[in-house]
Steps between C-alpha positions, in 0.01 A plus 500: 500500500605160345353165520694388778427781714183468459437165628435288806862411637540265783830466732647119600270468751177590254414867654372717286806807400442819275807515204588845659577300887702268292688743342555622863671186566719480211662819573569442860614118396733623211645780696592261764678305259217249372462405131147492334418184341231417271367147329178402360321154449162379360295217567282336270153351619198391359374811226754786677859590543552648899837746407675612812829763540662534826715769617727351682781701806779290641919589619402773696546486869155487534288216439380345206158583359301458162208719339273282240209588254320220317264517163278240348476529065347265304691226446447510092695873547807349549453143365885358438821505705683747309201792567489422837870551609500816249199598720674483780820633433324775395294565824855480686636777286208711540512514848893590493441728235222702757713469772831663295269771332223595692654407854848587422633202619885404330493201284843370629257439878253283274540135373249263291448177529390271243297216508704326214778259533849586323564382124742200658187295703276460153196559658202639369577826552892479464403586106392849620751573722744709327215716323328573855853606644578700235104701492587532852839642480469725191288717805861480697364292800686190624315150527526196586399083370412229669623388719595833655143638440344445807260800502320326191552136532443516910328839645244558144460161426366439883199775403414345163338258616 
C-alpha cells in the first residue's frame, strides 16, 4: 500500500474518506464521462511547510466534487522555490502514477495541474516551467499552467493553509 493510500483523506466538505471509496468515485465519475484532475500547493508558515494534493472530478453530468490530503515537513526540508514546486509536481505524479498502475485508471482520463506560471509571465516560477512540464509528460500524462491550473492554484491551495 503506498503513501497516499495510507493516509487521512478528507472530501470538499472535510469528511473523513478511505483512498479505496475514492477510487470508487473515480471510476463511476470517469465512466460517466468525467476527467480526473490533480494539482498540488504548499504553504509556508512559521518553522513548517503544510503540502496539500487534491483530486479533483468535474465535466461529468454529475456534480463537481474534490478529495484533499494535507502534510506538514519541516520547513528547512524544502527550503527554496525551486524544491518546493519539484516537490509538488512530484506528489501530483505520484498520485496519477497509482491511479494508472495500481487502479488501472487510463492516463488520457487524468490531467495535472501546476502551480507554476508559463515561461511568458516571468514569474518566479515561470523559470521552472518547461522542466516541470516536461518531468510530467515524459510519464505521458497531460497538464496544465497557470492560469488553467485551478486544482493547484484554487482547490489545494484553499487546504494549505
Amino acid at each position: 500500500m503506498s503513501y497516499f493510500e495510507k493516509k487521512k483523506w478528507s472530501t470538499g466538505s472535510g469528511l473523513a474518506i478511505g483512498f479505496s471509496e475514492i477510487i470508487v468515485h473515480l471510476k463511476e465519475y470517469v465512466s460517466s464521462g468525467s476527467k480526473i484532475f490533480i494539482g498540488s500547493d504548499s504553504f509556508i508558515s512559521n518553522e513548517r511547510i503544510c503540502f496539500s494534493t487534491a483530486v479533483c472530478l468535474h465535466g461529468a453530468k454529475m456534480p463537481s466534487r474534490y478529495f484533499f490530503i494535507k502534510q506538514h515537513t519541516p520547513k528547512k526540508d524544502f527550503s527554496n522555490l525551486a524544491s518546493r514546486i519539484t516537490e509538488e509536481t512530484r506528489r501530483s505524479i505520484e498520485v496519477a502514477c497509482l491511479l494508472m498502475g495500481e487502479h488501472r485508471l487510463r492516463r488520457e482520463n487524468i490531467e495535472l495541474h501546476l502551480d507554476v506560471s508559463p515561461t511568458s509571465e516571468g514569474n518566479a516560477t515561470s523559470k521552472y516551467s518547461e522542466m516541470l512540464r516536461g518531468y510530467i509528460q515524459g510519464y505521458g500524462i497531460n497538464c496544465k499552467l497557470k492560469p488553467f491550473a485551478w486544482a493547484s492554484q484554487s482547490v489545494a491551495d484553499r487546504h494549505s493553509k
